[in-house]
C-alpha positions as CSV (number, residue, x, y, z in Angstrom):
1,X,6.3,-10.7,34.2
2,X,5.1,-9.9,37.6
3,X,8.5,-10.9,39.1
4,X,10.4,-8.3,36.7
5,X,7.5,-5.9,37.3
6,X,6.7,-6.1,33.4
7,X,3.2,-4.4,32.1
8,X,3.5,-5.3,28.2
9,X,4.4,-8.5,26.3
10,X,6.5,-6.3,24.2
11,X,9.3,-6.4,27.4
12,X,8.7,-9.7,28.1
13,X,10.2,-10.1,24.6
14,X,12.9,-7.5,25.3
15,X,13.9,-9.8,28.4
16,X,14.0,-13.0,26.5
17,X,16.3,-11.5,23.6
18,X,18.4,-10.0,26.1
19,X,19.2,-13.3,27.5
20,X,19.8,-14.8,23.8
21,X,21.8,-11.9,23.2
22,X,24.0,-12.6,26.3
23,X,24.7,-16.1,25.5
24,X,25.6,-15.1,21.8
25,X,28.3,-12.7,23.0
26,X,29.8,-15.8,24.9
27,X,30.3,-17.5,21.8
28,X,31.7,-14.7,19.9
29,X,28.1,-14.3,18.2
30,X,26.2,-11.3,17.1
31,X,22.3,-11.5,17.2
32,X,20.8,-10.2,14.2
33,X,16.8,-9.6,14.3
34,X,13.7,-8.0,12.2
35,X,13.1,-4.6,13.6
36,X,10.4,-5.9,15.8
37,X,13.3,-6.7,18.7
38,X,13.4,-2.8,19.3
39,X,10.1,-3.2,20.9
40,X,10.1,-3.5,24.7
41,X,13.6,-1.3,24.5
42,X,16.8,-2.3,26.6
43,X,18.2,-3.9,23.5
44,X,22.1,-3.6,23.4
45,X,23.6,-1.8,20.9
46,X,25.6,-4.3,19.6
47,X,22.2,-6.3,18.0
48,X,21.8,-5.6,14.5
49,X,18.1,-4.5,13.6
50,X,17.1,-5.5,9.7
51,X,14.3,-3.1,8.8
52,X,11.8,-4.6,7.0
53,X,8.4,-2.3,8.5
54,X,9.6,0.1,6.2
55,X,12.5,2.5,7.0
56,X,10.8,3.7,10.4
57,X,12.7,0.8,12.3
58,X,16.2,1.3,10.9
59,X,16.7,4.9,10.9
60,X,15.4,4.2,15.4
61,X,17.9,1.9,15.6
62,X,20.7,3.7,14.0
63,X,19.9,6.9,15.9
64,X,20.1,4.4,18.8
65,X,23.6,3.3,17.9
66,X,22.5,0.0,16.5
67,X,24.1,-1.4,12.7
68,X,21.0,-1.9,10.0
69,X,20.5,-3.6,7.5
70,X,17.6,-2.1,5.6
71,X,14.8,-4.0,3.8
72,X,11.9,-2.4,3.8
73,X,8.6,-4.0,2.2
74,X,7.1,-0.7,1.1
75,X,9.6,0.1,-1.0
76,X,9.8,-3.2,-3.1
77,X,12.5,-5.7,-1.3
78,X,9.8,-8.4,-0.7
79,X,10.2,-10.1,-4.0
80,X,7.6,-12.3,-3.1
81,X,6.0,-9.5,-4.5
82,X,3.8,-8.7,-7.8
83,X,6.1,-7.0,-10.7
84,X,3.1,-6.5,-13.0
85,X,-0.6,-6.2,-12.7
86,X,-1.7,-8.9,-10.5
87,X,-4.7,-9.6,-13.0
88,X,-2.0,-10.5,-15.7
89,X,0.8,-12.3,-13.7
90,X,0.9,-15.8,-14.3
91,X,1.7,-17.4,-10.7
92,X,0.6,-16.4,-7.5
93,X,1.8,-14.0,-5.0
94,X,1.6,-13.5,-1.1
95,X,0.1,-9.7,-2.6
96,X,1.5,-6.0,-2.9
97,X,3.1,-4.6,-5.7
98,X,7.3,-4.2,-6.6
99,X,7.5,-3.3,-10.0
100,X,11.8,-2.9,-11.2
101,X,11.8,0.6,-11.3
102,X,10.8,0.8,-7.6
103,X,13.3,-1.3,-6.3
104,X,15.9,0.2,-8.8
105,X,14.8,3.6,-7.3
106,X,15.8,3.2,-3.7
107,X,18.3,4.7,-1.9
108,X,19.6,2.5,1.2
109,X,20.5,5.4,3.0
110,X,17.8,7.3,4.3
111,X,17.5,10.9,4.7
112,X,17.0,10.9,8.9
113,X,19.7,8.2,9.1
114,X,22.4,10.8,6.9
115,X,20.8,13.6,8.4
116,X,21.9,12.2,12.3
117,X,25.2,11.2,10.4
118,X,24.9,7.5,11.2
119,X,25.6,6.7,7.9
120,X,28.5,3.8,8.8
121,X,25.6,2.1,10.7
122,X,24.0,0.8,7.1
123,X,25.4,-2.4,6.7
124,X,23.5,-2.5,3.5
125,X,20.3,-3.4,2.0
126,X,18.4,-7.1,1.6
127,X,15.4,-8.3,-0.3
128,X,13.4,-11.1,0.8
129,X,11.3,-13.9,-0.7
130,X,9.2,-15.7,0.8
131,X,7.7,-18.9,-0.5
132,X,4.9,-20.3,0.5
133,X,3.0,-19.7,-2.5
134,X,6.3,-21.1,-4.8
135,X,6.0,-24.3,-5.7
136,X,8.7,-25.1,-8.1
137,X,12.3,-23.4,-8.8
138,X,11.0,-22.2,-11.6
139,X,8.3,-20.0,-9.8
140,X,11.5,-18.6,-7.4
141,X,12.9,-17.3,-10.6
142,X,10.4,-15.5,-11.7
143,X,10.3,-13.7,-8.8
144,X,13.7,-12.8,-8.4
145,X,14.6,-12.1,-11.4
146,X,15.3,-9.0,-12.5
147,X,15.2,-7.5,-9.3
148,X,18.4,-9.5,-8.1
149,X,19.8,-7.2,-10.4
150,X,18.5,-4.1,-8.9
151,X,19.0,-5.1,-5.9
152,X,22.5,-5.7,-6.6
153,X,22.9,-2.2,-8.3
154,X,21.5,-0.4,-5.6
155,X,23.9,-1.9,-2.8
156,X,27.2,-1.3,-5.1
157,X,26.4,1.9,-6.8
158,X,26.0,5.2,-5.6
159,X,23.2,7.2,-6.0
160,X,24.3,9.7,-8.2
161,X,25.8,7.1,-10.7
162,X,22.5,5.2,-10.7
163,X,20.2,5.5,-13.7
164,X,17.3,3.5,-14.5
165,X,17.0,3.7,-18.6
166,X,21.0,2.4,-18.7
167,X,20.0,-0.2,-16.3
168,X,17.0,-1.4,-18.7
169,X,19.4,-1.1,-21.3
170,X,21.3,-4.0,-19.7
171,X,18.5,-6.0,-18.4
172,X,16.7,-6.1,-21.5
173,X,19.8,-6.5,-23.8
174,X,23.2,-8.3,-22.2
175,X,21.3,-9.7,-19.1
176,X,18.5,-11.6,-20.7
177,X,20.6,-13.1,-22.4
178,X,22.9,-14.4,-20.2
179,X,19.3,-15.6,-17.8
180,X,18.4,-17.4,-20.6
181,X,21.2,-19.1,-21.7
182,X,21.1,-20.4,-18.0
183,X,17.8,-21.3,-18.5
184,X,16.3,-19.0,-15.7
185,X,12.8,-18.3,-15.9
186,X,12.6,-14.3,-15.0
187,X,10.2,-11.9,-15.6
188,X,9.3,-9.9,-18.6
189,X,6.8,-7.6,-18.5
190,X,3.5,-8.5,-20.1
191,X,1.2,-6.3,-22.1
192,X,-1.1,-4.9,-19.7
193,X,-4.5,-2.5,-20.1
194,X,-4.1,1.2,-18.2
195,X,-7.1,0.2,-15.9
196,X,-6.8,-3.1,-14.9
197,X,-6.0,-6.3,-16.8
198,X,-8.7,-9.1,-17.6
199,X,-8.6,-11.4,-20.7
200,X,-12.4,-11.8,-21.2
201,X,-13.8,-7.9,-23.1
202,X,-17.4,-7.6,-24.2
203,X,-18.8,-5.2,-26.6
204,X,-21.9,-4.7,-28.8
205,X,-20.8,-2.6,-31.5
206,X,-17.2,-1.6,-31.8
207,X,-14.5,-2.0,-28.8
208,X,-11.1,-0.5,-28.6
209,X,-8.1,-2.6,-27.0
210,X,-5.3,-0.2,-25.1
211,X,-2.0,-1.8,-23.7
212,X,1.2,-1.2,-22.4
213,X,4.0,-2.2,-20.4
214,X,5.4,-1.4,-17.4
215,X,8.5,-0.3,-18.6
216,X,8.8,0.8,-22.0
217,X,9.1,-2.2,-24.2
218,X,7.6,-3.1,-27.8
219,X,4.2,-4.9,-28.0
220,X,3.6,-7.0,-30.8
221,X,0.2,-9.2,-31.6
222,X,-1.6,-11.2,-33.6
223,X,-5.4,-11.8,-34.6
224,X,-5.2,-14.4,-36.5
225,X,-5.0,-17.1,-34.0
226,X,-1.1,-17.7,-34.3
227,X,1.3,-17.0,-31.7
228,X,3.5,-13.6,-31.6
229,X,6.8,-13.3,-33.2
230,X,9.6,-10.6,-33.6
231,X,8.1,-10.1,-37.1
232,X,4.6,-9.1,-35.6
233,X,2.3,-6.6,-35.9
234,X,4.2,-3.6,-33.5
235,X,1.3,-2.1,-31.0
236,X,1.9,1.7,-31.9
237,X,-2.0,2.6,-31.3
238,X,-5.5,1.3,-29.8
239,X,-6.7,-1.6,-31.4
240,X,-10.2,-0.6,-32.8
241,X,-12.5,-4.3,-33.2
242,X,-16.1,-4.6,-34.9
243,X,-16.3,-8.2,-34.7
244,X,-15.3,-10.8,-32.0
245,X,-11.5,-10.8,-32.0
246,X,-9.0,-12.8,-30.4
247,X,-5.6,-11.0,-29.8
248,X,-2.2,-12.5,-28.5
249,X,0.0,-10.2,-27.1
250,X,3.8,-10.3,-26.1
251,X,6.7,-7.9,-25.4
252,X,9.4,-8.1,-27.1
253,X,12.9,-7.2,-25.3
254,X,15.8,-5.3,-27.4
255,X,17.7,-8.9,-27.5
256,X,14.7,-10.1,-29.1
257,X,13.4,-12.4,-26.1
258,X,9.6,-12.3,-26.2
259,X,7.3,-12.4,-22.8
260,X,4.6,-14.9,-22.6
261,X,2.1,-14.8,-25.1
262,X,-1.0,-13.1,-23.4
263,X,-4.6,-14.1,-24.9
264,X,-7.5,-11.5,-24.8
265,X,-10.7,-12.5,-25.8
266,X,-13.1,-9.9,-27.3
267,X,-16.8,-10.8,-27.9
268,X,-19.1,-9.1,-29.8
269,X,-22.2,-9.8,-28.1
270,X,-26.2,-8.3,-27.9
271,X,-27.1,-7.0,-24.1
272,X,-28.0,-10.2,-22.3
273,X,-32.0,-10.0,-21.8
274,X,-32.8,-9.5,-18.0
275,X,-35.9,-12.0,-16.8
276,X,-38.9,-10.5,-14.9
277,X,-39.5,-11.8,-11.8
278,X,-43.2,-10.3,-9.7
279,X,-42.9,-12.2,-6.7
280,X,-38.8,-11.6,-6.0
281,X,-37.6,-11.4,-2.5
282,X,-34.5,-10.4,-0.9
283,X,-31.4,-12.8,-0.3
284,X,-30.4,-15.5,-2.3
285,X,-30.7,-19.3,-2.1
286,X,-27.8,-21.3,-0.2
287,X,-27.2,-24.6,-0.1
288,X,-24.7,-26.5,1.8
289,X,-21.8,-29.6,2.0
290,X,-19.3,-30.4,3.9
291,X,-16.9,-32.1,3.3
292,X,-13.4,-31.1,1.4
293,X,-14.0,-30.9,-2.1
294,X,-10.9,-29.9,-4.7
295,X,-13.7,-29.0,-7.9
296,X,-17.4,-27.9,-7.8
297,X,-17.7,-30.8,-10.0
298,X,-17.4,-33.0,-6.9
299,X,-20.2,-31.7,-5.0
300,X,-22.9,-33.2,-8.3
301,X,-25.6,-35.5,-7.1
302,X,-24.2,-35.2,-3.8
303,X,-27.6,-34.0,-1.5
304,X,-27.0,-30.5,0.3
305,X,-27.1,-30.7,4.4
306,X,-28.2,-27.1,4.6
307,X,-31.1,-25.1,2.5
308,X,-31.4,-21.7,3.8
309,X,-32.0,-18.1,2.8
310,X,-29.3,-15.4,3.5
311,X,-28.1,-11.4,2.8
312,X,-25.9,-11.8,0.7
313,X,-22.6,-13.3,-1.3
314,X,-20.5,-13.3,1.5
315,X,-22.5,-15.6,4.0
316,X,-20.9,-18.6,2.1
317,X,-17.6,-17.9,3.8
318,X,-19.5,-17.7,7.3
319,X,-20.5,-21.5,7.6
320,X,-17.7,-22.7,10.0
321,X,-16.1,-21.8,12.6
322,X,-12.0,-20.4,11.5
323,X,-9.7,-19.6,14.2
324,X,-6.6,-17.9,12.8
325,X,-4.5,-21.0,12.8
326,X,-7.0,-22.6,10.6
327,X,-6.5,-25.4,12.5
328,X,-9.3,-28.4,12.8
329,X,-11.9,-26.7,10.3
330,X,-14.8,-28.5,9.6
331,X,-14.2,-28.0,5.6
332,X,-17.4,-27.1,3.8
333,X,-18.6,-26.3,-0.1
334,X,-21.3,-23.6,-0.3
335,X,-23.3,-22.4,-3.3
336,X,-25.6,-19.4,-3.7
337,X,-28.1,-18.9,-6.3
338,X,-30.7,-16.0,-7.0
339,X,-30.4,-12.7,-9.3
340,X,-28.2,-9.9,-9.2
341,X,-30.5,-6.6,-10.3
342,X,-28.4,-4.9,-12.9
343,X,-28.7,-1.1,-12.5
344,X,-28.9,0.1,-16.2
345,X,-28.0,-1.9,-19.3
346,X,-24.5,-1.4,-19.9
347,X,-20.8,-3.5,-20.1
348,X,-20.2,-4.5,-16.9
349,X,-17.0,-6.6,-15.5
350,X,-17.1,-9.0,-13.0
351,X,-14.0,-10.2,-10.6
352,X,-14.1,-13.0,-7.4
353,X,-11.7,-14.9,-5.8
354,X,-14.7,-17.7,-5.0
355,X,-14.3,-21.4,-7.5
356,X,-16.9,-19.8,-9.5
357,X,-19.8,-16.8,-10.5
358,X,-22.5,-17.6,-13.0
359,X,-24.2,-15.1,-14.8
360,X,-27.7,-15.8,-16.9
361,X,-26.8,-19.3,-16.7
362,X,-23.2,-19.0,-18.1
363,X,-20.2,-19.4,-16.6
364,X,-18.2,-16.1,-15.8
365,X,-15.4,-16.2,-13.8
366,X,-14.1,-19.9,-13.2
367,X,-10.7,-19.8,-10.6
368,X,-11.6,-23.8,-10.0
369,X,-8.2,-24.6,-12.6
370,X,-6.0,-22.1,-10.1
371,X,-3.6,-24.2,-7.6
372,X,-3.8,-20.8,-5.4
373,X,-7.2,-19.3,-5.3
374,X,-5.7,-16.1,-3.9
375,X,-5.8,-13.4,-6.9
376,X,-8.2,-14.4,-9.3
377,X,-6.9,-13.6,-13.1
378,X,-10.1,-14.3,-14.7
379,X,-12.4,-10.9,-14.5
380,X,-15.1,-11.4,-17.4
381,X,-16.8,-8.3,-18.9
382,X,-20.6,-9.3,-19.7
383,X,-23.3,-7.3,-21.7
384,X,-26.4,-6.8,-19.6
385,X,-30.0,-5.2,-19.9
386,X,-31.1,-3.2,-16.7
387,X,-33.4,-5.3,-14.0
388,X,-32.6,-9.0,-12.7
389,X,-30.1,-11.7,-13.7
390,X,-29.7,-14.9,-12.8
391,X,-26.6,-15.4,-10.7
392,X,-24.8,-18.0,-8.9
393,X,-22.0,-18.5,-6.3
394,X,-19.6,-21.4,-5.4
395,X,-17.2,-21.2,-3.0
396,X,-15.0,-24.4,-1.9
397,X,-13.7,-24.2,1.6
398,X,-10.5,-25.8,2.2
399,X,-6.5,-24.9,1.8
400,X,-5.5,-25.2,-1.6
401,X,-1.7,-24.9,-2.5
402,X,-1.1,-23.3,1.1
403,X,-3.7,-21.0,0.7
404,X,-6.7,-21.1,3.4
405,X,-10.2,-19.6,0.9
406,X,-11.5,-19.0,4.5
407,X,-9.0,-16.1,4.8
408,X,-10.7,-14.7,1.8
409,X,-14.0,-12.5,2.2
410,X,-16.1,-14.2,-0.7
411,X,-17.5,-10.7,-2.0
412,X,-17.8,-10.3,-6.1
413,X,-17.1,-7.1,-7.1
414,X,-18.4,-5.8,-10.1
415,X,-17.9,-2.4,-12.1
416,X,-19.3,-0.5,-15.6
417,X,-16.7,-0.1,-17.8
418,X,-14.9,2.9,-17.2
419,X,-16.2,3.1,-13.6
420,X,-15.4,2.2,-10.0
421,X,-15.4,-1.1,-8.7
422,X,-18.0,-1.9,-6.2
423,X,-18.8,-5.0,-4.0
424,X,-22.2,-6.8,-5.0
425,X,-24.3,-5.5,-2.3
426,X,-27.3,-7.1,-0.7
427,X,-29.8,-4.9,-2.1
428,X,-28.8,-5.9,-5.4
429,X,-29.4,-9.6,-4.8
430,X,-33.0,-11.4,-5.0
431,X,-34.5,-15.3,-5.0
């Protein structure tokens, strides 16, 4: 860098793609690049940027004379993606949110680019999927599919022609069909609840059970134990429960293809008693292993190296050292124990990406069954008097179906029905 009189890494890569690029055109080769080969500048026009930092990067390097191809993440081409609420999807996903109807909406042209009248620079678009939390074909499919389709319509159509209830005529008629009868596992939307999926509802007296879909699709259901059919119960209103319920769910597409079935659990249940506690003091109790353990189960009988007092939740993912490779961790398990102090009695749900959270003794979210502890699924609504609960914490430190836990903050979050969700705080906590 000193000999070229470089000041920023960000020539030092300009140089060193330069070179590639050089040695491409020898051999009658284009070089072709994520939009992060802009950086630096110098980059001849003949390189092809693909835009994937949103459209900021294509419409730069069209306006610089470069050909695009545009694939931006914010507006849904990472199919790696979630296509329904993550709290109801049934694998894992590297995170954000691509529903159909965003990637169906897109128009590969953007405004600046026809607005500088580099139009012939868009090569076209491209959707990526990445899979390091896809463990099987099967789990590819689901991601893909139906958005191969929409990305496929948005690349071939214009945008005048496009319109999204004809397309979800075809997906959900002709199309699923023809997936199935190739046996290819794609995605049909579950039924989901406005605020926020979770399977596990609580209520003391009557509770009342809103879904839908993300595109509009019939819901049918059941509560009598038996799984959904075509010949269900349609979902036209609220379901209105006085006694503990157990509802399956599916969507049912115009070709008569149901989703998954989706269980919800609703409990009728009296306010949990809180215990009274005169000599409380902040923190929590934590206790310590190492070691790599795959279940809390493993860590029974097995004597704790570490007894200590801390803030809060969160100190359990504090107990080694994690440089950002995650290389050469000394693996660990960590528990905390104590009471949470409940603020007023009320219906309150629960949500953690740690193994597990026990409350009053019982457990209440359990992601210890999960192959990737990312997004937990398991949220649990509880009934609870006001004042102090007992509450425990175990967190299992290791990479578990790629995914590092370390990378993960180990808060619980909690929220009253109908409220705001809010990290369990230290004030709340006690031993």
């Amino acid at each position: 860098m000193k000999e070229l009189g470089y000041k920023h890494e960000a020539q030092l890569q300009s140089y060193v793609i330069g070179r590639i690029e050089k040695y491409l055109h020898k051999k009658g080769k284009t070089i072709i690049g994520w939009d992060e080969i802009l950086e630096g500048g110098n980059l001849d026009t003949t390189a092809i940027v693909m835009s994937w930092r949103g459209e900021t990067g294509g419409i730069t390097a069209a306006k610089a004379g470069h050909k695009v191809l545009m694939t931006p993440s914010n507006q849904g081409f990472y199919f790696d993606q979630f296509q329904g609420d993550p709290a109801n999807e049934p694998y894992c996903a590297i995170g954000g949110y691509s529903p159909l109807k965003k990637v169906y909406s897109y128009d590969p042209v953007p405004k600046a680019i026809k607005d500088a009248g580099r139009e012939d620079l868009v090569l076209g678009i491209q959707a990526n999927c990445w899979s390091e939390y896809l463990p099987s074909v099967s789990h590819l499919e689901f991601r893909l599919y139906p958005r191969a389709l929409a990305l496929a319509e948005v690349g071939w159509s214009a945008v005048q022609r496009k319109d999204f209830t004809d397309f979800c005529r075809r997906v959900d008629g002709d199309a699923s069909i023809r997936l199935q009868l190739r046996n290819v596992n794609f995605h049909i939307p579950q039924p989901e609840q406005p605020n926020g999926s979770f399977n596990y509802l609580a209520f003391t007296d009557t509770d009342t059970l809103q879904l839908k879909t993300t595109r509009p699709l019939r819901i049918v259901y059941t509560t009598d134990g038996t799984q959904p059919t075509v010949n269900s119960t349609t979902y036209s209103a609220p379901i209105v429960v006085n006694r503990s319920t157990t509802i399956n769910a599916a969507t049912v597409l115009p070709s008569g293809i149901l989703s998954p079935t989706r269980t919800l659990y609703l409990d009728k249940k009296s306010y949990s008693k809180n215990i009274v506690k005169t000599d409380a003091k902040p923190g929590l109790l934590l206790k310590k292993w190492d070691g790599n353990y795959q279940q809390p189960t493993h860590i029974k009988g097995t004597p704790a190296i570490n007894d200590s007092v801390v803030a809060n939740i969160e100190s359990l993912r504090s107990l080694a050292s994690v440089p950002s490779n995650v290389r050469n961790v000394k693996d660990y398990a960590a528990m905390v124990e104590g009471y949470i102090n409940i603020p007023e009695t009320g219906i309150y749900e629960f949500s953690t990406n740690n193994n597990q959270l026990y409350i009053d003794g019982k457990l209440a979210v359990d992601n210890s069954h999960k192959a990737v502890p990312r997004h937990s699924a398991e949220n649990r609504q509880l009934a609870l008097t006001k004042g102090l609960h007992p509450i425990k914490v175990i967190f299992l430190g290791g990479i578990y179906g790629g995914w590092p836990s370390y990378w993960d903050s180990a808060k619980v979050t909690m929220r009253r029905e109908g409220g705001k969700w809010q990290t369990i705080s230290k004030e709340m906590l006690w031993h």
